[in-house]
PDB file of N, H, CA, C and O in Angstrom:
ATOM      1  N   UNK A   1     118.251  98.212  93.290  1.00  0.00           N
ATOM      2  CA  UNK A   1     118.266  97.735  94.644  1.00  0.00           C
ATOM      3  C   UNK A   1     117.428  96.454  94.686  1.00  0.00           C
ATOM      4  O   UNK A   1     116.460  96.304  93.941  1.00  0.00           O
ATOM      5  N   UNK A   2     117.738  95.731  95.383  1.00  0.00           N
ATOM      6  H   UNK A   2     118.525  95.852  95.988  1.00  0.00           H
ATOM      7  CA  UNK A   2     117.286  94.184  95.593  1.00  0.00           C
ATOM      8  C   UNK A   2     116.447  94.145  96.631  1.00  0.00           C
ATOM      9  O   UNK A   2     115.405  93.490  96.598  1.00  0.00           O
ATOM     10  N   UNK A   3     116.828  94.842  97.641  1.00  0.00           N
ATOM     11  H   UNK A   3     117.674  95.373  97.668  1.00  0.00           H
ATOM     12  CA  UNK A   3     115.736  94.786  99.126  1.00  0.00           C
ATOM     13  C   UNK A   3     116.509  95.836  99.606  1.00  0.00           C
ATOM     14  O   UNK A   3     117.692  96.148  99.478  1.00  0.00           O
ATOM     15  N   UNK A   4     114.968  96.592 100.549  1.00  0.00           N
ATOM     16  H   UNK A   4     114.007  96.338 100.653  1.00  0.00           H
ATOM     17  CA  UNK A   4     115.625  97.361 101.624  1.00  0.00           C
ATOM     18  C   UNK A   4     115.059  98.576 101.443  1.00  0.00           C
ATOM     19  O   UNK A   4     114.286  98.499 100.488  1.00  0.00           O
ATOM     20  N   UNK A   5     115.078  99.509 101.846  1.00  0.00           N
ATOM     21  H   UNK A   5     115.706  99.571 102.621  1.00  0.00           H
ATOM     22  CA  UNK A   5     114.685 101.153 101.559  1.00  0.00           C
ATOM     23  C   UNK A   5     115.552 102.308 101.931  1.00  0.00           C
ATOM     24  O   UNK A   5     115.932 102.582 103.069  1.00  0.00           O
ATOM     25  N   UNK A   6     115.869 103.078 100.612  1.00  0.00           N
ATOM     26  H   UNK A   6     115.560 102.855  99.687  1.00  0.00           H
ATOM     27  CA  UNK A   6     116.933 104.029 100.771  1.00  0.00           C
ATOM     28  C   UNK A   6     116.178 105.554 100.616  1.00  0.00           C
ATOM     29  O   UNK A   6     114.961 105.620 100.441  1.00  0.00           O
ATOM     30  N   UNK A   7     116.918 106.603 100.688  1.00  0.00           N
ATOM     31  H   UNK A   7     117.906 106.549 100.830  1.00  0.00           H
ATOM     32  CA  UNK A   7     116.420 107.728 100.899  1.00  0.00           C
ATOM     33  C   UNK A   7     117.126 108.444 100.198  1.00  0.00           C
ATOM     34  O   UNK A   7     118.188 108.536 100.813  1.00  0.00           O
ATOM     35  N   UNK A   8     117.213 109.211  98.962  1.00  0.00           N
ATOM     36  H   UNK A   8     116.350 109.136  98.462  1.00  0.00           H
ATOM     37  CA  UNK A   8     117.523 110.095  98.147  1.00  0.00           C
ATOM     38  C   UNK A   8     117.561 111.674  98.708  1.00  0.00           C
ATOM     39  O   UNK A   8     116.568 112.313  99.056  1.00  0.00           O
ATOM     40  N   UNK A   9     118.656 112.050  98.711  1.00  0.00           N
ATOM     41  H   UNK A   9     119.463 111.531  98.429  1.00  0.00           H
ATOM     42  CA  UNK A   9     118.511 113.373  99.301  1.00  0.00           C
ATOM     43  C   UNK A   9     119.326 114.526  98.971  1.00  0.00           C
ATOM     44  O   UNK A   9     120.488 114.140  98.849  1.00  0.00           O
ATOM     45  N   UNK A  10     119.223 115.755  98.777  1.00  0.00           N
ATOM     46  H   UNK A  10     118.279 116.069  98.876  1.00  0.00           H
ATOM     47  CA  UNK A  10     120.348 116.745  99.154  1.00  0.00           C
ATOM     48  C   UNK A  10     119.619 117.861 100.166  1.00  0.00           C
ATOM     49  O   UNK A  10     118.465 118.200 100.428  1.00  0.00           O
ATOM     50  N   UNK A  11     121.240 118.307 100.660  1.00  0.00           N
ATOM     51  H   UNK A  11     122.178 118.032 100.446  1.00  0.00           H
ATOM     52  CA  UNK A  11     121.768 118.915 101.364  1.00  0.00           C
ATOM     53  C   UNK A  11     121.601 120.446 100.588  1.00  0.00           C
ATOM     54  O   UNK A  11     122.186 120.679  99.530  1.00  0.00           O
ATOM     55  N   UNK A  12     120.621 121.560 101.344  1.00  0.00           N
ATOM     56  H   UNK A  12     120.146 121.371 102.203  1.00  0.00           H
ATOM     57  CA  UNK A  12     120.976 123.040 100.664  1.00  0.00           C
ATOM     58  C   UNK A  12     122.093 123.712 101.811  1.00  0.00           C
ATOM     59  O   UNK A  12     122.590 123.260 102.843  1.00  0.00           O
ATOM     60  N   UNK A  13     122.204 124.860 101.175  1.00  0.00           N
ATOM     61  H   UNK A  13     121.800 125.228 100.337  1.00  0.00           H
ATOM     62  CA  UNK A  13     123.633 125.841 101.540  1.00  0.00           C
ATOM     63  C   UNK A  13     123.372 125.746 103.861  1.00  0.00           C
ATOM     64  O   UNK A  13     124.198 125.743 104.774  1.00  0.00           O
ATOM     65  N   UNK A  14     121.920 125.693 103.836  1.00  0.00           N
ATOM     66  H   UNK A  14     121.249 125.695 103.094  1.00  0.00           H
ATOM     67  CA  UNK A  14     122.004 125.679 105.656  1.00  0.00           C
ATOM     68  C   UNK A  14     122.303 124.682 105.692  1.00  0.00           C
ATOM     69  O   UNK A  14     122.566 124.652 106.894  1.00  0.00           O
ATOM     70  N   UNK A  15     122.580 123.416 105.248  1.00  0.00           N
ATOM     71  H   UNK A  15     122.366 123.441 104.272  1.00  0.00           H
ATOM     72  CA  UNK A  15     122.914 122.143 105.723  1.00  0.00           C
ATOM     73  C   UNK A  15     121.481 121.488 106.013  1.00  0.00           C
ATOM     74  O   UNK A  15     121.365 120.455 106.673  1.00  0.00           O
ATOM     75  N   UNK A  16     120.417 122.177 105.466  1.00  0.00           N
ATOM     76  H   UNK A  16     120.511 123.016 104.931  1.00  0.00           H
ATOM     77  CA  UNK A  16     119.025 121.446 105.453  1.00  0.00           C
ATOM     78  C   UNK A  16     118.901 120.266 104.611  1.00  0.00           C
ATOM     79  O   UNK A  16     119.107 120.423 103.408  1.00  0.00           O
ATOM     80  N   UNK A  17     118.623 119.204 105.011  1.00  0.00           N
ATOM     81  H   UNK A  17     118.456 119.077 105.989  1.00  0.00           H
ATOM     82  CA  UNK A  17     118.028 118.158 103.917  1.00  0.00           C
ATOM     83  C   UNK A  17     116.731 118.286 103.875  1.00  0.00           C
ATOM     84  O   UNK A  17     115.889 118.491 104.749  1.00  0.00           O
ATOM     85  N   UNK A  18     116.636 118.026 101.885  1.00  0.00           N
ATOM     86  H   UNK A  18     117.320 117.859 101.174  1.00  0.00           H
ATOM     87  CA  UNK A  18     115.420 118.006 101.447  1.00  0.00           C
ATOM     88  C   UNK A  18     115.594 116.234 100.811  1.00  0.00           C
ATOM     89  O   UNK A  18     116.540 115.717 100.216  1.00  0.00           O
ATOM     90  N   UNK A  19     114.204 115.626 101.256  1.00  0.00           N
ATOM     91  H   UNK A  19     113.435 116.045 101.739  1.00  0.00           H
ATOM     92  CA  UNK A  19     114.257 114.284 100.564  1.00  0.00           C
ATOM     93  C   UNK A  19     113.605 114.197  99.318  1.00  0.00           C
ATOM     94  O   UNK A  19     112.376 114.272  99.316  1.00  0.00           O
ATOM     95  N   UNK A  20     114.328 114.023  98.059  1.00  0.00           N
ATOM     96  H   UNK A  20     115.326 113.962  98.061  1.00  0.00           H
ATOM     97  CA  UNK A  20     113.971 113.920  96.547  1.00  0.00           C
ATOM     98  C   UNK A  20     113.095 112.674  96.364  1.00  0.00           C
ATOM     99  O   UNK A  20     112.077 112.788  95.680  1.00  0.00           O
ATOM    100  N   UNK A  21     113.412 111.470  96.930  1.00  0.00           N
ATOM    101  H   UNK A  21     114.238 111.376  97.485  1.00  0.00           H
ATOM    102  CA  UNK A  21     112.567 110.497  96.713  1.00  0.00           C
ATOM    103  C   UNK A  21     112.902 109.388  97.678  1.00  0.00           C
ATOM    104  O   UNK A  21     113.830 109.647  98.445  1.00  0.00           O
ATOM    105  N   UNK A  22     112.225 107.979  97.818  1.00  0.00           N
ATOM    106  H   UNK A  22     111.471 107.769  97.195  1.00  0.00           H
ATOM    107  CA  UNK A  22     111.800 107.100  98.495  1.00  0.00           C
ATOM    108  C   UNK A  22     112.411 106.184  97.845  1.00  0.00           C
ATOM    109  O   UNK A  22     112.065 106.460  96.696  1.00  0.00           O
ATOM    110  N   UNK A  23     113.279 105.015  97.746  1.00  0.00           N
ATOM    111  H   UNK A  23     113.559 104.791  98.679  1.00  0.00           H
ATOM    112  CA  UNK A  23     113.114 103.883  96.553  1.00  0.00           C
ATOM    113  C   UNK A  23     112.923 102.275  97.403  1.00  0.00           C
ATOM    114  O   UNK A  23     113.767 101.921  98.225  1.00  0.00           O
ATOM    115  N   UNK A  24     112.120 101.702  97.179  1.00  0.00           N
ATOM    116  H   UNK A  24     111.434 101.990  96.510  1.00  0.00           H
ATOM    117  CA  UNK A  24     112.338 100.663  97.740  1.00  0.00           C
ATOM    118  C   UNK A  24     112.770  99.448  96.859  1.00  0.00           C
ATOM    119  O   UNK A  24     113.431  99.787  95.878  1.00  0.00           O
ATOM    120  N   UNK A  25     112.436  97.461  97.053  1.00  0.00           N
ATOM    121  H   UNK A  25     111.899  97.185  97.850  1.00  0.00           H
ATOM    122  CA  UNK A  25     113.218  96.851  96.485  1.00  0.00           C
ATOM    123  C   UNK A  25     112.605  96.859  95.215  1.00  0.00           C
ATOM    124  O   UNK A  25     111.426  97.201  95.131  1.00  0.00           O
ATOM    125  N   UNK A  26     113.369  96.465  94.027  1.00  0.00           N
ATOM    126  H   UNK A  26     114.327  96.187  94.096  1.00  0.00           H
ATOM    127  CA  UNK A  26     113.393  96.825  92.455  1.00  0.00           C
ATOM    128  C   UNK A  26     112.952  97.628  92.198  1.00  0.00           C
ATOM    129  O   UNK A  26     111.884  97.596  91.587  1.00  0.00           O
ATOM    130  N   UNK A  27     113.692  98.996  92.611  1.00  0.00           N
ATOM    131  H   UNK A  27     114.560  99.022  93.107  1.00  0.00           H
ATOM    132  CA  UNK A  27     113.705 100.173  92.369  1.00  0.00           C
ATOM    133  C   UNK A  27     114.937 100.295  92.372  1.00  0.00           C
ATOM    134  O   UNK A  27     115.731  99.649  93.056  1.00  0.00           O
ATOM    135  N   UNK A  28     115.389 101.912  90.891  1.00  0.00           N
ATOM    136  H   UNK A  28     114.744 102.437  90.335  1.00  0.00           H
ATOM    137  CA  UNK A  28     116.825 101.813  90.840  1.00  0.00           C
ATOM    138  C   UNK A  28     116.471 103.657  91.598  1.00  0.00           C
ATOM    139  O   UNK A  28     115.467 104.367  91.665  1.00  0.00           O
ATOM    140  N   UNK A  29     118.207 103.831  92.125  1.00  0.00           N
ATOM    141  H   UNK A  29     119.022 103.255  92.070  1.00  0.00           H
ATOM    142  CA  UNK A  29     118.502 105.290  92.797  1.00  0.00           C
ATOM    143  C   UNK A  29     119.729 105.280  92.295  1.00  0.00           C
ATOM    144  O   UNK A  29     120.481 104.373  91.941  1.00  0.00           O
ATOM    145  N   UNK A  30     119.830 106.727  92.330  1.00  0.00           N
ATOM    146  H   UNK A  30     119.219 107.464  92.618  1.00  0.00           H
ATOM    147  CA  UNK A  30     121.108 107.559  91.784  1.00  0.00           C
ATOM    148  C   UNK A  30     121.368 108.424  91.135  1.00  0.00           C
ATOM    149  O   UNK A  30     120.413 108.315  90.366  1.00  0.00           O
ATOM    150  N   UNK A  31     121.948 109.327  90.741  1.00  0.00           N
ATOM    151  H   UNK A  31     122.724 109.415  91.365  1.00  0.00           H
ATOM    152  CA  UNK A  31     121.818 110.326  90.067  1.00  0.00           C
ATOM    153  C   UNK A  31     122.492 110.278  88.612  1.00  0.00           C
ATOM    154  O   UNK A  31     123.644 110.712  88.598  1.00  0.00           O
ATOM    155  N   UNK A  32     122.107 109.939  87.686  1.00  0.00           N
ATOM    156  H   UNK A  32     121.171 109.587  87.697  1.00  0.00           H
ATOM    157  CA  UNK A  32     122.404 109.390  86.345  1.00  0.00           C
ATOM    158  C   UNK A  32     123.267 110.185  85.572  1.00  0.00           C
ATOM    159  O   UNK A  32     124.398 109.962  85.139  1.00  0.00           O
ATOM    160  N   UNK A  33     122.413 111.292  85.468  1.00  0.00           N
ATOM    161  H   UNK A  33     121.495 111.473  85.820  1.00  0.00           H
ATOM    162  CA  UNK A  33     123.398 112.657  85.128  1.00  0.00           C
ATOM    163  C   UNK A  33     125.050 112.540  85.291  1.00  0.00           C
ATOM    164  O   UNK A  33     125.905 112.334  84.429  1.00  0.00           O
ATOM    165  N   UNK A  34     125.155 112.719  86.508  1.00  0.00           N
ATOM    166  H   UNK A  34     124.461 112.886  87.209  1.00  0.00           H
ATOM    167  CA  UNK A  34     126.201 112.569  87.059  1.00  0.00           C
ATOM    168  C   UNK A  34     127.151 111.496  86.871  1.00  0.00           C
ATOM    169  O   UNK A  34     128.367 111.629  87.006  1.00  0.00           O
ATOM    170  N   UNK A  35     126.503 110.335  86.526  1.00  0.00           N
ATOM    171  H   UNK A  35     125.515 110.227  86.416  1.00  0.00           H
ATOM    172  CA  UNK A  35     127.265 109.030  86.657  1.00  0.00           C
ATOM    173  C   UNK A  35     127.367 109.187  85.026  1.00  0.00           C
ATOM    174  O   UNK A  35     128.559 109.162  84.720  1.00  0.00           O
ATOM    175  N   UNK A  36     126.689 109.309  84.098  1.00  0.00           N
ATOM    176  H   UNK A  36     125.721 109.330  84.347  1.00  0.00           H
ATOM    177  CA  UNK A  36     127.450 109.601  82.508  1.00  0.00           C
ATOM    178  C   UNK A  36     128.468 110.809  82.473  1.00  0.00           C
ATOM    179  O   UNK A  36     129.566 110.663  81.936  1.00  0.00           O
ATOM    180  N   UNK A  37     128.163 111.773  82.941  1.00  0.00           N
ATOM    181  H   UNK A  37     127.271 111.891  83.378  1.00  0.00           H
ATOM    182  CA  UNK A  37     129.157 112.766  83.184  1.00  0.00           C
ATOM    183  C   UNK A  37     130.575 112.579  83.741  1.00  0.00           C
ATOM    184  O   UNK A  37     131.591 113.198  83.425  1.00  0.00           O
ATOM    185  N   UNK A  38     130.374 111.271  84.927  1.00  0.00           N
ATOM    186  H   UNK A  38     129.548 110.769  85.183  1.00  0.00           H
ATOM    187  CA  UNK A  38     131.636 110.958  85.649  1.00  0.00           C
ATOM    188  C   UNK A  38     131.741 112.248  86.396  1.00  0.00           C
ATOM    189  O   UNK A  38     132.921 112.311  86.743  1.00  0.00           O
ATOM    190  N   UNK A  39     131.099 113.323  86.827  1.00  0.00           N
ATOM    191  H   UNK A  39     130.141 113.272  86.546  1.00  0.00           H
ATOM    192  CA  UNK A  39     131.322 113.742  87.899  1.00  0.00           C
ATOM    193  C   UNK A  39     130.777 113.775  89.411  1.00  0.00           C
ATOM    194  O   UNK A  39     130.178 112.811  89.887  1.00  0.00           O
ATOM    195  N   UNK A  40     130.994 114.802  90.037  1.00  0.00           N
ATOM    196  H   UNK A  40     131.481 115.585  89.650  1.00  0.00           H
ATOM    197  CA  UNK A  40     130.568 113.849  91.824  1.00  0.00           C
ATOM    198  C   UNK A  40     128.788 113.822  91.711  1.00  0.00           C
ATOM    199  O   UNK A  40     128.192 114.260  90.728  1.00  0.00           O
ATOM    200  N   UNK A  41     128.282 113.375  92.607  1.00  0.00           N
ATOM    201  H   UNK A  41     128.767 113.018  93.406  1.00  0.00           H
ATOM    202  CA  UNK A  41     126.769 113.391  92.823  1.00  0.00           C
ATOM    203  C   UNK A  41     126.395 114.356  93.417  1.00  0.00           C
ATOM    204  O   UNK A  41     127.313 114.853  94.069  1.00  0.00           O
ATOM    205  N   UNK A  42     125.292 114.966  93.521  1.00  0.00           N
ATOM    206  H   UNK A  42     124.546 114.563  92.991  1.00  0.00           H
ATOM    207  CA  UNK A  42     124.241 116.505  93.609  1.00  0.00           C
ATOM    208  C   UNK A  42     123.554 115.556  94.877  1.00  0.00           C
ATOM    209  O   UNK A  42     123.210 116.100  95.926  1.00  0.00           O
ATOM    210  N   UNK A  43     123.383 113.969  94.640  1.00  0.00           N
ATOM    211  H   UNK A  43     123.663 113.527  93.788  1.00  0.00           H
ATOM    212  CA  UNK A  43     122.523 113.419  95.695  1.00  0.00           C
ATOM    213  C   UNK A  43     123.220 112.275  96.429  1.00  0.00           C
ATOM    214  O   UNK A  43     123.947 111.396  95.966  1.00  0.00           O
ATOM    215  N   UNK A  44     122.720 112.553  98.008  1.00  0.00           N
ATOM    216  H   UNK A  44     122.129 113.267  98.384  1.00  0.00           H
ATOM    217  CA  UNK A  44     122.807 111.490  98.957  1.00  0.00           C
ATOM    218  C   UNK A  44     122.167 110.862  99.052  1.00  0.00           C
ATOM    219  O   UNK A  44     121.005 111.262  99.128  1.00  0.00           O
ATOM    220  N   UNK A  45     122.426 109.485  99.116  1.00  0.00           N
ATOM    221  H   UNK A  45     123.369 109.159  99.054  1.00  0.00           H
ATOM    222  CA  UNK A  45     121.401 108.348  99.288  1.00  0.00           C
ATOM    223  C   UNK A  45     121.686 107.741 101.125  1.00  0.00           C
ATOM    224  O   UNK A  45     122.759 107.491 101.674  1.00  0.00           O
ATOM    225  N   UNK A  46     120.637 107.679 101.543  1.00  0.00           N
ATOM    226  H   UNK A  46     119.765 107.882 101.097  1.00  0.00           H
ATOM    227  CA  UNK A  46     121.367 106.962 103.029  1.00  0.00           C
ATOM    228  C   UNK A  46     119.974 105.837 103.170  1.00  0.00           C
ATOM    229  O   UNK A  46     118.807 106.217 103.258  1.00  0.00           O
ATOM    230  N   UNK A  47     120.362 104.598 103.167  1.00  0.00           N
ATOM    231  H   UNK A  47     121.311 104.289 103.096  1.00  0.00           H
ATOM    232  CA  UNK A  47     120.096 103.570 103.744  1.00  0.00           C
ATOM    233  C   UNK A  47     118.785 103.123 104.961  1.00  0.00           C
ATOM    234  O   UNK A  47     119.077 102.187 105.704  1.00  0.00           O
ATOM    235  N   UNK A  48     117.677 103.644 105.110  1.00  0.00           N
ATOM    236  H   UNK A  48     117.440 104.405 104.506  1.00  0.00           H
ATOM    237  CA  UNK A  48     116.777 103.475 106.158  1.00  0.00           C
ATOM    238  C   UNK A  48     116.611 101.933 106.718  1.00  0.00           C
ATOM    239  O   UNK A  48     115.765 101.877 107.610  1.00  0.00           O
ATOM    240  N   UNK A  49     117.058 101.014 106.487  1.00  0.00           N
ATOM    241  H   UNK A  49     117.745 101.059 105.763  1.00  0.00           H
ATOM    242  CA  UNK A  49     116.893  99.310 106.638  1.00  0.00           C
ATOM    243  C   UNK A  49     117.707  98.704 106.282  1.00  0.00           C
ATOM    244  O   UNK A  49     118.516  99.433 105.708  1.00  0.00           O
ATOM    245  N   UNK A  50     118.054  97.528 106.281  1.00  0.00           N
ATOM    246  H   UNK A  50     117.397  96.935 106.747  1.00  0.00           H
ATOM    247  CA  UNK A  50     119.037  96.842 106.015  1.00  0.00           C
ATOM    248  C   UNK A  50     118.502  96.425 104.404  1.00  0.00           C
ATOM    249  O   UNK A  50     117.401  95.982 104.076  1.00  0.00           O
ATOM    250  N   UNK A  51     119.637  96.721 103.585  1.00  0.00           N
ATOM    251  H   UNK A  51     120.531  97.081 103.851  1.00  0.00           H
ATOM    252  CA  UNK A  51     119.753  96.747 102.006  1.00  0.00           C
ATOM    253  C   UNK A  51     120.834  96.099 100.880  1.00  0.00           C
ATOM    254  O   UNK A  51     122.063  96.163 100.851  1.00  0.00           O
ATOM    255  N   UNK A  52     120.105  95.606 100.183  1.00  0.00           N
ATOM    256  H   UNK A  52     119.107  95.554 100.206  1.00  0.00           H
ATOM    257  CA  UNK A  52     121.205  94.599  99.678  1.00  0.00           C
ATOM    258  C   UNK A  52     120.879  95.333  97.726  1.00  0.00           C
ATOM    259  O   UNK A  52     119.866  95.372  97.028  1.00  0.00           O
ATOM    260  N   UNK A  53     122.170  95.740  97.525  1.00  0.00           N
ATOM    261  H   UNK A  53     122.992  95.709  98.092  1.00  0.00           H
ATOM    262  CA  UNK A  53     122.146  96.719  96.128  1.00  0.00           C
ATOM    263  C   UNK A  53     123.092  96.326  94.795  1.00  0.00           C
ATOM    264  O   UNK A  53     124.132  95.667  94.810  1.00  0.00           O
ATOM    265  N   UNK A  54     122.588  96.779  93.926  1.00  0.00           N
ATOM    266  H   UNK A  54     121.744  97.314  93.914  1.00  0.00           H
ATOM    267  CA  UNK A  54     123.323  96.235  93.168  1.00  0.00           C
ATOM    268  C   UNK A  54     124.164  97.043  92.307  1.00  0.00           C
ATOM    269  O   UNK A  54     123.510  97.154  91.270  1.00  0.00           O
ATOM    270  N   UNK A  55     125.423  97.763  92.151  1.00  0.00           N
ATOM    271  H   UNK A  55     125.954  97.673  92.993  1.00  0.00           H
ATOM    272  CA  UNK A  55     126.396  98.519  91.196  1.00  0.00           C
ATOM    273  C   UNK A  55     126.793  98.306  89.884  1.00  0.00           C
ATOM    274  O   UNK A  55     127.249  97.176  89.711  1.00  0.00           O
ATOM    275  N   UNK A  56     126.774  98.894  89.073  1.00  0.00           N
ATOM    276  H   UNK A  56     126.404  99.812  89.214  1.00  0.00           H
ATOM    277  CA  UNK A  56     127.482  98.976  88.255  1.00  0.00           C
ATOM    278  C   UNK A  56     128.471 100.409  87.867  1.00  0.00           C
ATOM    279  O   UNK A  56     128.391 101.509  88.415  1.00  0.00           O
ATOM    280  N   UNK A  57     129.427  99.989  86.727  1.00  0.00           N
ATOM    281  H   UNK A  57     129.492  99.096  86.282  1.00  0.00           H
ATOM    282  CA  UNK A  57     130.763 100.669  86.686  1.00  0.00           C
ATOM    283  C   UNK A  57     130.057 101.344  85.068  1.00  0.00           C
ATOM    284  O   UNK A  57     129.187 100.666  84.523  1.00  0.00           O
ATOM    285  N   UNK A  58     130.490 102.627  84.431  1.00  0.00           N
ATOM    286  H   UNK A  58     131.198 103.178  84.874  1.00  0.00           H
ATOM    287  CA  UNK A  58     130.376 103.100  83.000  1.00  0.00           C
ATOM    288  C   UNK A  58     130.824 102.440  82.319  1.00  0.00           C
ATOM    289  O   UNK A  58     130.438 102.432  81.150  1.00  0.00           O
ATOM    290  N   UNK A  59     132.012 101.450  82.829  1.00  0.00           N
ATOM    291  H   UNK A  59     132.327 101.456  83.778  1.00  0.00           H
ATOM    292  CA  UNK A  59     132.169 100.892  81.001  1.00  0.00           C
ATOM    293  C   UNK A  59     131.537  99.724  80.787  1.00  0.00           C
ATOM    294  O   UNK A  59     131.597  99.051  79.758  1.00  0.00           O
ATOM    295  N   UNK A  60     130.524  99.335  82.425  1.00  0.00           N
ATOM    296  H   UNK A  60     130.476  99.882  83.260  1.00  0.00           H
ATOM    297  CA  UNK A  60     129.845  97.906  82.194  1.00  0.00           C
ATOM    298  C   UNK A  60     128.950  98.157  81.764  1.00  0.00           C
ATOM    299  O   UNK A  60     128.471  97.489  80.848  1.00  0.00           O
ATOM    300  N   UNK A  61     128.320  99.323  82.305  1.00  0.00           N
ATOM    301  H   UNK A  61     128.709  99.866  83.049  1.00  0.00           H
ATOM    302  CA  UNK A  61     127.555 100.064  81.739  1.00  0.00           C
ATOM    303  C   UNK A  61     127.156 100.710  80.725  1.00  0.00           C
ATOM    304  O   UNK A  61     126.028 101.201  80.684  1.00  0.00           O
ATOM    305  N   UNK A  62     128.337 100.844  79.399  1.00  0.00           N
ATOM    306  H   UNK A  62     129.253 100.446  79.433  1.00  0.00           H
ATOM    307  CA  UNK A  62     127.996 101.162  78.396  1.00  0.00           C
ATOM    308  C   UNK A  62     127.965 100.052  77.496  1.00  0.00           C
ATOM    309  O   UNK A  62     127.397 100.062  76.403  1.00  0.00           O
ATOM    310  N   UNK A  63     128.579  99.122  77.981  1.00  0.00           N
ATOM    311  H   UNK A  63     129.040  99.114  78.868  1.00  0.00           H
ATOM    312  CA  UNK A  63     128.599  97.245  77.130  1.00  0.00           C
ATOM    313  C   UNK A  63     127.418  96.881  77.159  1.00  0.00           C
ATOM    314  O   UNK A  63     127.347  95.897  76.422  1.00  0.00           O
ATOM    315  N   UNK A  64     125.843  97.245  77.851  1.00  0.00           N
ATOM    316  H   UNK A  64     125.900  98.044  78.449  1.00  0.00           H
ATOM    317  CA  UNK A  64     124.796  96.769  77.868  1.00  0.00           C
ATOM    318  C   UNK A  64     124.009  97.739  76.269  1.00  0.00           C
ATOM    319  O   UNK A  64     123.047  97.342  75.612  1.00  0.00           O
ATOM    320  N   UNK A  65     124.522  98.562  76.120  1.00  0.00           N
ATOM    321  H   UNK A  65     125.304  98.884  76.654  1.00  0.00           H
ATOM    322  CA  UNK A  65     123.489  99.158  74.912  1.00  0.00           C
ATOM    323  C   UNK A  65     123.199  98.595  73.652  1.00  0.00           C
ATOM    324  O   UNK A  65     122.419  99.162  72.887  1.00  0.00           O
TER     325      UNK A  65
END
């Protein structure tokens, strides 16, 4: 993330959110696991400020090693 502050979170079975972590700018979020796995995410991230982020894809992602 470049600027801004996001909020890492899941959701248990009541529909309670618990917040996993805080990230602000040059700080990375996401759930990694998941993103080598290619399957869905365990975590929500939602946006507290206006945020400017940066993505990447697995196979751009594996061209950096």
């Amino acid at each position: 993330m470049v600027d801004g502050c996001v909020r890492t979170f899941i959701s248990d079975l009541n529909g309670i959110e618990h917040t996993i972590m805080f990230s602000i700018e040059n700080w990375w979020c996401g759930d990694l696991q998941r993103f080598i796995n290619q399957t869905n995410a365990a975590y929500s991230i939602q946006a507290l400020e206006n945020t400017v982020v940066f993505a990447i894809n697995k196979n751009d992602w594996k061209k950096s090693d």
